[in-house]
C-alpha positions in Angstrom: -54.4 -2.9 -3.3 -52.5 -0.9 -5.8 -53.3 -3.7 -9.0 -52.7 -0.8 -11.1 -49.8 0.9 -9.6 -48.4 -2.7 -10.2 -49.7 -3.2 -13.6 -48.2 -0.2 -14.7 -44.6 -0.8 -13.0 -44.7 -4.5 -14.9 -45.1 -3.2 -18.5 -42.9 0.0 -17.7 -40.2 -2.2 -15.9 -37.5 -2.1 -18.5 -37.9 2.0 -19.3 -38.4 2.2 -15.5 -34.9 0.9 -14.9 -32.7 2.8 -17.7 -34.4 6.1 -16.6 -34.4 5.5 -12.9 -32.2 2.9 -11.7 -31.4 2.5 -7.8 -34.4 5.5 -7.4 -37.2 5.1 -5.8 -40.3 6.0 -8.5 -43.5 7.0 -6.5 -46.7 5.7 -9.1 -50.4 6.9 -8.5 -52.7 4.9 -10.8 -50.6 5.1 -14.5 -48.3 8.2 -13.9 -45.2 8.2 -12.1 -45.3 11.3 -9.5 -41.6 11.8 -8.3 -38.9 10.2 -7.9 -36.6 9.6 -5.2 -32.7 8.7 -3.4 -34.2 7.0 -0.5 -38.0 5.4 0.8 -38.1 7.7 3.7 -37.4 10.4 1.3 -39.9 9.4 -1.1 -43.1 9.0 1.7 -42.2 11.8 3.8 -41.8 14.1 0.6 -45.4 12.6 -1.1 -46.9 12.5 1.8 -47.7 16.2 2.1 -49.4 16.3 -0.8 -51.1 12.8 -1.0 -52.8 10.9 2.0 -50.3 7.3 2.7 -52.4 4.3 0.8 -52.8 6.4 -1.8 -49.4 5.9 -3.7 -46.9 3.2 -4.3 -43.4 3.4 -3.9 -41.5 1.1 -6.1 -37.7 0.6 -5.9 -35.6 0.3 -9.2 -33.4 -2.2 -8.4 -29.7 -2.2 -9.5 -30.1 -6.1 -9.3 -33.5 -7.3 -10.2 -32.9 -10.2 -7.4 -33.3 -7.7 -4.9 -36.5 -7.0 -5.9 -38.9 -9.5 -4.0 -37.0 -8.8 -1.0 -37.4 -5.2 -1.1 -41.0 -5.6 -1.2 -41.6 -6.8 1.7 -38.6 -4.9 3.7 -40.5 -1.2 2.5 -43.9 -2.9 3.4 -42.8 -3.2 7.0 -40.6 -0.3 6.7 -43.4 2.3 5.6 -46.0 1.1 8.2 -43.4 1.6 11.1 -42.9 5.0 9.3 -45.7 6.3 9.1 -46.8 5.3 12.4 -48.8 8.8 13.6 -46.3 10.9 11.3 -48.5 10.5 8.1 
């Protein structure tokens, strides 16, 4: 699920983070659709327009350390989210 919504973030990482650093980017396939303050922000906000599953929402970390463990934080925190809201 979402190979190249990852792909994409991986060779964009670097021009990811000097545009967009501490945001939350929301990518669909190769394009990044909005971007974000907060992960609540960014599902509620894409979610009326896309179905949830259907876009990735990556944080740009200020610390790229923080990355792997924001992974899996927003992957239990946007299931519990969009539990019957989405």
């Amino acid at each position: 699920m979402f190979e190249v919504e990852n792909q994409f973030y991986q060779a964009n990482r670097e021009t990811l983070r000097e545009k967009y650093l501490g945001k939350r980017v929301v990518i669909v396939k190769d394009k990044v659709l909005g971007i974000y303050d907060s992960d609540a922000e960014a599902i509620k906000e894409t979610s009326k327009t896309m179905k949830p599953g259907t876009f990735c929402v990556k944080y740009i970390p200020v610390n790229p350390a923080e990355e792997h463990h924001r992974l899996l934080s927003f992957l239990f925190n946007s299931y519990d989210y969009c539990q019957g809201k989405c």
